[in-house]
Backbone as JSON, one array per atom type, in Angstrom:
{
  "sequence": "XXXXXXXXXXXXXXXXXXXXXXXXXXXXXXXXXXXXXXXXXXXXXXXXXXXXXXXXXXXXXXXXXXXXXXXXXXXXXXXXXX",
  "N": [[5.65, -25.01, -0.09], [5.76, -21.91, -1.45], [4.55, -20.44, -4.57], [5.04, -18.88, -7.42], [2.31, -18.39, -9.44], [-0.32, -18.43, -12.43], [-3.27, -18.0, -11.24], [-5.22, -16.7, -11.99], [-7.31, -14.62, -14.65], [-7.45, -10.97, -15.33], [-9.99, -8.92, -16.49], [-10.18, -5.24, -17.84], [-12.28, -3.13, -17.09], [-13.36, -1.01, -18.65], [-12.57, -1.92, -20.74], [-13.68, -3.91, -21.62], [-16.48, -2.87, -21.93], [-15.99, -0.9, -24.3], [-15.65, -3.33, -26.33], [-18.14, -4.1, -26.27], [-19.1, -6.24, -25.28], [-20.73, -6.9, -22.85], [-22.59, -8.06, -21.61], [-22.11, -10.64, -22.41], [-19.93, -11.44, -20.71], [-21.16, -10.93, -18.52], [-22.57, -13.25, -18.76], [-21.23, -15.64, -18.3], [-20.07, -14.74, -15.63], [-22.37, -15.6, -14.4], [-23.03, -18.34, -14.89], [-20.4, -19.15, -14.02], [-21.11, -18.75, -11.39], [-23.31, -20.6, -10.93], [-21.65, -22.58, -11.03], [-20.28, -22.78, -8.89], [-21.55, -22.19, -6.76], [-23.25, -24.68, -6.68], [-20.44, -26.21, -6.12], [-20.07, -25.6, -3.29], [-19.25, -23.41, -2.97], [-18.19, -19.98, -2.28], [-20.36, -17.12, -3.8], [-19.0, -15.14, -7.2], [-18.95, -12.51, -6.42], [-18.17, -12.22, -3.48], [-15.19, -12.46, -3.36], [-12.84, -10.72, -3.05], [-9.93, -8.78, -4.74], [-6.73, -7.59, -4.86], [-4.77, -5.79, -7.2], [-2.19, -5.86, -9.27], [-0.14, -4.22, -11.52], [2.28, -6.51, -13.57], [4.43, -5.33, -14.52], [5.15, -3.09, -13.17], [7.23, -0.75, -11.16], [6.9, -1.45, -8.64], [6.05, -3.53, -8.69], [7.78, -6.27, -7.36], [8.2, -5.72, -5.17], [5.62, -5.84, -3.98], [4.85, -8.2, -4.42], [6.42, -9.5, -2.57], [5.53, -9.08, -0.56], [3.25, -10.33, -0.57], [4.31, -13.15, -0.23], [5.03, -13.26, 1.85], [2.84, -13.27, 3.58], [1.87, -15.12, 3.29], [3.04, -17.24, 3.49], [3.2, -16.7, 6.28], [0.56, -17.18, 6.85], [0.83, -19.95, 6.4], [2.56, -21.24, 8.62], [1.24, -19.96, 10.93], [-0.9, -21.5, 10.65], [-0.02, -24.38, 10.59], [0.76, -24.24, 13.49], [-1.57, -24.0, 14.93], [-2.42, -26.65, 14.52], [-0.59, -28.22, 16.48]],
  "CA": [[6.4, -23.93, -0.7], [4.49, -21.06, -1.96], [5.32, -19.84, -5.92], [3.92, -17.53, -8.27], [1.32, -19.22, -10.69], [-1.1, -17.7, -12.9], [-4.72, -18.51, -10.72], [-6.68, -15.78, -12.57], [-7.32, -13.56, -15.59], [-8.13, -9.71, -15.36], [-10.2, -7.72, -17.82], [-10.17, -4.07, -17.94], [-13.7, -3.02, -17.34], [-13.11, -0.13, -19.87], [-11.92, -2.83, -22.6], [-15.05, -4.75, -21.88], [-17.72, -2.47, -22.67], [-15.64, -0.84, -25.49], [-15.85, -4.39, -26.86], [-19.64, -4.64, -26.29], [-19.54, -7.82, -24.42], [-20.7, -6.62, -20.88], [-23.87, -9.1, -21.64], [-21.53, -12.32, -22.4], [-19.2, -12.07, -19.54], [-22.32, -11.35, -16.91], [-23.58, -14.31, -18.72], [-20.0, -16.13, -17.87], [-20.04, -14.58, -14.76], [-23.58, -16.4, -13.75], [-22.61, -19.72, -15.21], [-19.61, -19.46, -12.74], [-21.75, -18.75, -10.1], [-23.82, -21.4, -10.78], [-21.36, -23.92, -10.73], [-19.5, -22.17, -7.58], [-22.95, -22.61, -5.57], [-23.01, -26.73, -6.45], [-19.64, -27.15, -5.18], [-20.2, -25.06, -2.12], [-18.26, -22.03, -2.89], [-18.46, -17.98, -1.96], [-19.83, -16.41, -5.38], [-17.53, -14.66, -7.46], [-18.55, -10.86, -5.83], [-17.52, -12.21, -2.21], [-13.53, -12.85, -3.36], [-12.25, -9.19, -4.09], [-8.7, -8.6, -5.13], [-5.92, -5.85, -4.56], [-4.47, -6.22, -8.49], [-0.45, -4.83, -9.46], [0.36, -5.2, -13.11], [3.65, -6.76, -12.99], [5.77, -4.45, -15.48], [4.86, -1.5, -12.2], [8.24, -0.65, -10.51], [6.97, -1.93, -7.02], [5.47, -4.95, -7.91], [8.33, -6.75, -6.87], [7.75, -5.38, -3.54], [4.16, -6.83, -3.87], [5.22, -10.21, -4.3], [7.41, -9.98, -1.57], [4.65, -8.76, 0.73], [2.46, -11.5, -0.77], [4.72, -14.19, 0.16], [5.46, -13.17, 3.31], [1.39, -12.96, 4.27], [1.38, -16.76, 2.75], [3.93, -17.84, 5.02], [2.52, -16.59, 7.84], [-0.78, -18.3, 7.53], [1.6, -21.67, 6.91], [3.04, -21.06, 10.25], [-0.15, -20.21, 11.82], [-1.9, -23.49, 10.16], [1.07, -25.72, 11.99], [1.12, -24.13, 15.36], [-2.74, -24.59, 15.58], [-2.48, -28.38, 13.96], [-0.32, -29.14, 17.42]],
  "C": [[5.48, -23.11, -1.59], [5.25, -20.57, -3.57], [4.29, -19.28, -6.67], [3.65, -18.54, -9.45], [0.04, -17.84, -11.19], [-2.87, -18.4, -12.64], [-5.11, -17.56, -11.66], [-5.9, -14.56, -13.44], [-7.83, -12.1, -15.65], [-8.66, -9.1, -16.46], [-10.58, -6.7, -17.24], [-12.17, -3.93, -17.94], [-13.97, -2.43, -18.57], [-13.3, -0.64, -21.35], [-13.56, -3.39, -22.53], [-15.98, -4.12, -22.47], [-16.95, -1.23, -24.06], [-15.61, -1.7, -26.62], [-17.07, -4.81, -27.13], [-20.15, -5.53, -25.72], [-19.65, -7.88, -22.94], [-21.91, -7.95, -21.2], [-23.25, -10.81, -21.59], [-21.35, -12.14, -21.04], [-20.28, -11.95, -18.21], [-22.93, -12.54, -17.3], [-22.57, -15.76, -18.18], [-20.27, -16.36, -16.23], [-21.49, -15.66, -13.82], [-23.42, -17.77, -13.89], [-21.39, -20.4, -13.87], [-19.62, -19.42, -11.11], [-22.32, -19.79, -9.66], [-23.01, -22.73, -10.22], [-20.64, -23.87, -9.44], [-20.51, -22.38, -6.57], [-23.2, -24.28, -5.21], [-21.8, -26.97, -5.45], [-19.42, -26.64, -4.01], [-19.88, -23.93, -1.91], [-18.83, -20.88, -2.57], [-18.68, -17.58, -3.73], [-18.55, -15.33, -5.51], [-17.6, -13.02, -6.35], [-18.31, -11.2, -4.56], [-16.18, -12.19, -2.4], [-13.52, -10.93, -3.85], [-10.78, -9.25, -3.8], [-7.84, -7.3, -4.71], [-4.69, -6.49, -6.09], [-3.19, -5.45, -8.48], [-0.37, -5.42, -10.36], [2.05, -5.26, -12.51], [5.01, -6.0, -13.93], [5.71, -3.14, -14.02], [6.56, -2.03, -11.26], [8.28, -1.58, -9.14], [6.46, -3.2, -7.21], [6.35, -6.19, -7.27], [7.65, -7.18, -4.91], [6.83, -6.32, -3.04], [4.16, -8.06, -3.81], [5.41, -10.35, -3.61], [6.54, -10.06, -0.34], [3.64, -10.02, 0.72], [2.89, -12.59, -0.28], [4.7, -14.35, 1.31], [4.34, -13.08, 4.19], [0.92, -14.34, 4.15], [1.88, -17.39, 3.69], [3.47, -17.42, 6.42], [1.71, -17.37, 8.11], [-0.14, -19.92, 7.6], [1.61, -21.94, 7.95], [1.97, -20.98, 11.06], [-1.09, -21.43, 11.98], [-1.27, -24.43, 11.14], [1.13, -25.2, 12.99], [-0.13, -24.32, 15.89], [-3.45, -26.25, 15.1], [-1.67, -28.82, 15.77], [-0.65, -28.95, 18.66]]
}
């Protein structure tokens, strides 16, 4: 059963270097690379996102489309498991 959880945090690029801290989070960002390379993973710039704040009229919608793209691959997973 698929449900809405909070996997990941967005920052505003804007906010970031208005803040000054473009130097931490690339230093973040490399740390999470590092440890994403040990356990076998795609670094972070291979994953890219399609983002909807959730106060936006349609994000409903977005969910709905999201779910319904989750469920598919379910369905696809079990019909090539038999």
């Amino acid at each position: 059963m698929i449900k809405k959880e909070e996997k990941f945090f967005v920052l505003k690029q804007e906010d970031i270097q208005a803040a000054g801290v473009q130097s931490r989070i690339e230093d973040v960002c490399r740390f999470i690379n590092e440890t994403r390379k040990r356990q076998g993973k795609k670094p972070l710039e291979d994953n890219r996102y399609i983002l909807c704040n959730q106060d936006e009229p349609y994000a409903e919608k977005v969910w709905q489309t999201i779910l319904e793209g989750e469920r598919a691959k379910e369905t696809e997973g079990k019909e090539g498991k038999e």
